[in-house]
C-alpha positions as CSV (number, residue, x, y, z in Angstrom):
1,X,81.6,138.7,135.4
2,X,78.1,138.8,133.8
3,X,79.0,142.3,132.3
4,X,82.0,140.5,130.7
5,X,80.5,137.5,129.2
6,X,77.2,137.6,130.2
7,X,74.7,136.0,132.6
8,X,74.8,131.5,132.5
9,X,70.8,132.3,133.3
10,X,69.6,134.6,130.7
11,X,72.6,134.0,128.4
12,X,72.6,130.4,128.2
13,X,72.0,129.5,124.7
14,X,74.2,132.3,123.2
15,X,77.0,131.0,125.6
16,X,76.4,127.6,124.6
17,X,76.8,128.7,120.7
18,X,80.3,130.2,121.4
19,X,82.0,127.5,123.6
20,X,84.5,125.5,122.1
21,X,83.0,122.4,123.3
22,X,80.1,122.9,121.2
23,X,81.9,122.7,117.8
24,X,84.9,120.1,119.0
25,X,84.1,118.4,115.9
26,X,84.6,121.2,113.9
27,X,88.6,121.5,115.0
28,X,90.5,119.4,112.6
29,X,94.2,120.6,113.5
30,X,96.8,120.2,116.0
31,X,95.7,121.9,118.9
32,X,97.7,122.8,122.0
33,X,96.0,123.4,125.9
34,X,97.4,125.1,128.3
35,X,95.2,125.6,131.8
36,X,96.1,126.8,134.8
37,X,94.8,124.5,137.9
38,X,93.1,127.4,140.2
39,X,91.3,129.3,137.3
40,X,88.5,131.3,138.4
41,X,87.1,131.7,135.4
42,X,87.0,128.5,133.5
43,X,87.0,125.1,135.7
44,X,89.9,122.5,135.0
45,X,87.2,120.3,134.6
46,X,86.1,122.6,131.7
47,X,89.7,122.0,129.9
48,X,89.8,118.5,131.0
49,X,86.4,117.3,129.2
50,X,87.2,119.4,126.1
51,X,91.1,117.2,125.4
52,X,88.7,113.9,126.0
53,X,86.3,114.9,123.3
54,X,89.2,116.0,121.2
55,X,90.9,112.7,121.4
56,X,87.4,110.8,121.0
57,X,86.9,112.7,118.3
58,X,90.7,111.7,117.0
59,X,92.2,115.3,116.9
60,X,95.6,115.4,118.2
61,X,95.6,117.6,120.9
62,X,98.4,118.0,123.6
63,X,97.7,119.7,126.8
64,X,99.5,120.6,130.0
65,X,97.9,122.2,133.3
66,X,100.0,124.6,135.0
67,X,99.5,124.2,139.0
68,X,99.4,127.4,141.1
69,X,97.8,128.9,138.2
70,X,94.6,131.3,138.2
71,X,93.4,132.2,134.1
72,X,97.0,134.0,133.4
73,X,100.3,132.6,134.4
74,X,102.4,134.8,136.4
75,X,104.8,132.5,138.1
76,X,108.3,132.9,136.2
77,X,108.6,129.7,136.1
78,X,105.1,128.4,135.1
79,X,105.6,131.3,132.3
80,X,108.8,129.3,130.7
81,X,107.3,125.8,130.9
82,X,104.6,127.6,128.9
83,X,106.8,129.3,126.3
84,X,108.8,125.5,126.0
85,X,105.7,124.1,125.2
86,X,104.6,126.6,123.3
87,X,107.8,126.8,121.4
88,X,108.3,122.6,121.5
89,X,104.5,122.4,120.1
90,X,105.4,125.1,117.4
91,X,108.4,122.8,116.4
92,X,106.4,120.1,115.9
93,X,103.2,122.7,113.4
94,X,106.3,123.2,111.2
95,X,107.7,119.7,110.9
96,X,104.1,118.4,109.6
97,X,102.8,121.5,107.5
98,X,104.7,121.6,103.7
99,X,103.4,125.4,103.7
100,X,105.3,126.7,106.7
């Protein structure tokens, strides 16, 4: 994992720099989350505390966790409750932007 992204220890700061969390108040559109519950790679808890400082911050945000779920989804039927969403959440882009 450290070859991938890079070591928490040494890498800290860098890390830090290019979470998402960090610039939450930067994001001022829609945004969609998707999570699978038994990521390895980044904790629910991760997904969970970046929606509540979206919605503290009053960006609409709507997010679904997708149980039996590691950080792809690969259950068929996890896979098309993530295209709905996808798809219902896409819906909704082009019903509030004029340009699209």
């Amino acid at each position: 994992m450290k070859l991938l992204i890079g070591d928490p220890g040494a890498d800290l700061e860098r890390l830090e720099e290019k979470s998402p969390i960090t610039h939450v108040n930067k994001i001022k559109s829609l945004l969609l989350v998707i999570h699978g519950y038994d990521d390895p790679r980044v904790s629910i808890n991760e997904s969970i505390e970046l929606v509540k400082k979206l919605k503290v911050s009053n960006t609409k945000v709507t997010n679904f966790v997708l149980r039996n779920e590691g950080h792809g989804f690969s259950n068929k039927r996890n896979q098309l409750n993530a295209h709905e969403n996808i798809y219902l959440f896409d819906e909704i882009i082009k019903s509030t932007c004029s340009i699209l």
